[in-house]
C-alpha positions in Angstrom: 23.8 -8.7 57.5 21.8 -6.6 55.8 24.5 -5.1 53.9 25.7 -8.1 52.8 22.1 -9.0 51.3 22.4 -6.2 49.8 25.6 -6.7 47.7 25.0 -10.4 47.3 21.2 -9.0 45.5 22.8 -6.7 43.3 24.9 -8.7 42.1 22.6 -11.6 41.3 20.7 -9.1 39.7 23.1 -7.7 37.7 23.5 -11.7 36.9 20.0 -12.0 35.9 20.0 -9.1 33.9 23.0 -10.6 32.0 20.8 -13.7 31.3 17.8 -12.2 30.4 19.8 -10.2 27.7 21.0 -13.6 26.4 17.7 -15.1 26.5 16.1 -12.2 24.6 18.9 -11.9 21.9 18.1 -15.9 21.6 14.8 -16.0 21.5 15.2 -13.1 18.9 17.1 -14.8 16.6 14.8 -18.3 16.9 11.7 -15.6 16.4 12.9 -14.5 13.5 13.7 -17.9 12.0 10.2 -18.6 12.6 8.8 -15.4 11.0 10.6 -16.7 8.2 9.0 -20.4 8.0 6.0 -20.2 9.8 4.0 -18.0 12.1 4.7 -19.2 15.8 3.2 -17.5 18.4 5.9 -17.6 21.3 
């Protein structure tokens, strides 16, 4: 059991971590679209 846990939470980690990177490299480029028009504060 615990084993298992273990696999199944890296792997949703490693799943997360693959989403956060998306989310940041989007939110990067919408950021910088702002910076460009208007100052947002995210």
């Amino acid at each position: 059991m615990r084993v298992n846990y273990a696999e199944k939470g890296t792997f949703n980690a490693e799943k997360a971590a693959r989403g956060l990177i998306e989310l940041t490299n989007k939110i990067k480029k919408s950021n910088d679209k702002d910076k460009k028009g208007n100052d947002k504060v995210s």
